[in-house]
N, C-alpha and C positions, 0 to 999 in steps of 0.2 A: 435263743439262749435260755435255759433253766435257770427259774430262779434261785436263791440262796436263801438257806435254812437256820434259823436259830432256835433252839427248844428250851420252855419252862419247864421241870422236873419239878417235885415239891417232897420232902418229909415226909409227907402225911398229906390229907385232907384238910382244904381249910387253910394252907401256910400263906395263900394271898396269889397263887398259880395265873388265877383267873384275870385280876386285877394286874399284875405286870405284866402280862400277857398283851391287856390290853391298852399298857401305857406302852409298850416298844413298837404297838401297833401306832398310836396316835403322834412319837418320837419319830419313826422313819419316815411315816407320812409327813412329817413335818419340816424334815430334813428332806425331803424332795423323792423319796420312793414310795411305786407303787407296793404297796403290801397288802399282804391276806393272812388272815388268823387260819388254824386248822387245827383241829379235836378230832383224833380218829374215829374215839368211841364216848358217847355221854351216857351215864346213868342218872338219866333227872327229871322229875315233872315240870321244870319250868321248862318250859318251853317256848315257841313262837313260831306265826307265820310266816313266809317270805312272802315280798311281790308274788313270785311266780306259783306258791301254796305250798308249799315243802316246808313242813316244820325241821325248825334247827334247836339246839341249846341257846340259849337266852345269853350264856357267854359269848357263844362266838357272833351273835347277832350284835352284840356290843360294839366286841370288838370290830367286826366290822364296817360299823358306824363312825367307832374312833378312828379308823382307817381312810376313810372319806372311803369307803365302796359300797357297792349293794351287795346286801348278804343273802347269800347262798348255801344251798343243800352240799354243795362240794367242801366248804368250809365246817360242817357238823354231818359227814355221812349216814351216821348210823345213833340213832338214839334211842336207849333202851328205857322204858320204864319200869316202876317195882310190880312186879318180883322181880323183874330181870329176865327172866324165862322165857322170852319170846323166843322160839328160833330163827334164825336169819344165816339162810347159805349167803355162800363167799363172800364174807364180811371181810375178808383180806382186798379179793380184787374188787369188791365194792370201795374202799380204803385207799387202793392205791390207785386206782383209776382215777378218784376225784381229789387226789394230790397230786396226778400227771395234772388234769389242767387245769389249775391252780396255777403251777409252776411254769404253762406257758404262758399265763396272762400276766404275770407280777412279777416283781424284782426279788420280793422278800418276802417268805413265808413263816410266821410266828408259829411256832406249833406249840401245843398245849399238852401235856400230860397228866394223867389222873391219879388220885390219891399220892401213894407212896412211890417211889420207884423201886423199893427193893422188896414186894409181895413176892418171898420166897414160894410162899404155897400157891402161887396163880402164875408164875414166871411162866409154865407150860400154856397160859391162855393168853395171855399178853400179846395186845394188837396197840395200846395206846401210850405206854412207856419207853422202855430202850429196843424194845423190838420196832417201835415206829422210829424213831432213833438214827436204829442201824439201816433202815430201807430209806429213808430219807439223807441219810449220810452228814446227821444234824448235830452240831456240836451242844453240848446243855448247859445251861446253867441252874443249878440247884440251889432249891430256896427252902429256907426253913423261918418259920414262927417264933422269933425269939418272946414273942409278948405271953404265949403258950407255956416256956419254960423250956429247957433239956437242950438248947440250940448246938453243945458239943457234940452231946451223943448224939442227937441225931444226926447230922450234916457226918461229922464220924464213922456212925453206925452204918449208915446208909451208903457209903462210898465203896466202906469194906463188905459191904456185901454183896456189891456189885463183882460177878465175873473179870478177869482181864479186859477184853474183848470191849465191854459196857463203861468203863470208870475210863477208856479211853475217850471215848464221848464226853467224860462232863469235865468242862473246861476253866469254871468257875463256882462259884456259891456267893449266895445273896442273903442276909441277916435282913428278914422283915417283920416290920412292927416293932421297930425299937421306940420305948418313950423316955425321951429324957436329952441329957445332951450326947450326942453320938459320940462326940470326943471321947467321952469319959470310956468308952470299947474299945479303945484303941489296944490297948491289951488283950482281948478279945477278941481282939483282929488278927492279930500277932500270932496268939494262941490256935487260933483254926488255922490260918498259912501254914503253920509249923507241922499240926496235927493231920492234915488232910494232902500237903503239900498242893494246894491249889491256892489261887490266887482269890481273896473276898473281892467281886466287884462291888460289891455299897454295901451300906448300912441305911435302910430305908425307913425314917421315922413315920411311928402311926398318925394317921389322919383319918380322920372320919369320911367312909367313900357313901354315897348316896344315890348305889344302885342295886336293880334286880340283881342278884345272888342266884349262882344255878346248885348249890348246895344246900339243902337248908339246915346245916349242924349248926349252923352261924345266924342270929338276925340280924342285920344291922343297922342303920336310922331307916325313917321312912323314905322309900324311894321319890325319887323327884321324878316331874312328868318329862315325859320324853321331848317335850320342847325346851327340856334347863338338860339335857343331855351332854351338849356342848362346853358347857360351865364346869362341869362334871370329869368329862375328859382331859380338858386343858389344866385343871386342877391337879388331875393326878398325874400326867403327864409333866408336869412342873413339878412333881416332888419328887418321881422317879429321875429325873433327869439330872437334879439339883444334887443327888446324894448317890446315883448309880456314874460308875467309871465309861461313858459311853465311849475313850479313847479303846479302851480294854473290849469293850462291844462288838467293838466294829470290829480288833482284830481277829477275834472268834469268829465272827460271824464271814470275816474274807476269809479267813486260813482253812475252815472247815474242818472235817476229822479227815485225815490222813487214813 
């Protein structure tokens, strides 16, 4: 049986992609499914080793710590460093090879998307947005930065400028890094439902996360050692949990895209 898909989209860089990713990672594990993170393509120096010597992204190595699994090359295929320039043939069926078995070992595959979803001018190169999406047959949930500023127009913006074909994938949106009391959004909630005609699953307030970052537009505290990892996880995992609709979750994540 193939596993089942659900995808992080983000605004922009930075909206918190990395970090929900790896709370619905350390959520299902928790609720009793095998799961695997998955990032088609990384642009990052941070990096890490596996067990077996394969450097991955430092996110999905997280994540799949949050996961309770050992992390693998299958779960970060292909990572580019700066300049980006390296060339790499079939970076597709390198991509979708190590998302077939992924999807026979596990119940539930997190996938991760990068930066914006809607790079009008790079749509023709896109292996890690709505083009992995569509091949994976993955419903999204879109997240934006409210702490950043513009959380209308973005989540907005970004929808409308999805294709038909694309905006049918994304099944929800998530308002993260909200500080204050959430209630006081509720209007704001209202007002994106209205606007975007999708449903908001949470409104997820800011916490302080104290881990490696595969970004570095962001610093954020100093990391903790990887033996307070655990404290880490269940942390953030209790805040996404507490303030995200995981009733709503699941049904995206059973109905799939049509």
């Amino acid at each position: 049986m193939m596993a089942k898909a659900i995808m992080i989209q983000g605004t922009a860089s930075g909206v918190g992609k990395s970090i929900l990713s790896l709370a619905l990672c350390r959520i299902f594990k928790q609720d009793g499914y095998n799961v695997a993170p998955f990032k088609a393509q990384n642009m990052t120096t941070n990096t890490i080793l596996t067990k077996a010597g394969d450097e991955i992204a430092i996110s999905q190595y997280l994540q799949a710590l949050a996961a309770e699994v050992e992390p693998c090359v299958d779960m970060s295929p292909i990572v580019l460093k700066p300049p980006f320039l390296t060339p790499i043939e079939n970076k597709l069926k390198t991509i979708m090879d190590a998302y077939s078995r992924l999807c026979e070992k596990h119940d539930i595959i997190v996938i991760e998307g990068a930066g914006s979803c809607a790079e009008l001018n790079l749509k023709q190169y896109d292996l890690v947005n709505m083009s992995m999406a569509k091949r994976a047959k993955a419903p999204v949930l879109l997240v934006s930065d409210i702490d950043r500023g513009g959380v209308f127009a973005s989540l907005y913006g970004s929808i409308k400028l999805l294709d038909e074909s694309e905006r049918l994938h994304v099944k929800a949106t998530i308002v993260n890094r909200f500080r204050g009391d959430a209630s006081l959004f509720a209007d704001g909630v209202k007002i994106l439902e209205d606007i975007t005609k999708l449903p908001v699953a949470g409104v997820i307030p800011y916490t302080e996360i104290r881990l490696p970052e595969e970004d570095s537009l962001f610093d954020n505290a100093s990391p903790v050692r990887e033996d307070n990892y655990e404290s880490q996880f269940n942390h953030i995992a209790d805040n996404v949990r507490q303030h995200l609709d995981m009733e709503l979750v699941y049904n995206i994540l059973n109905q799939g895209v049509k």
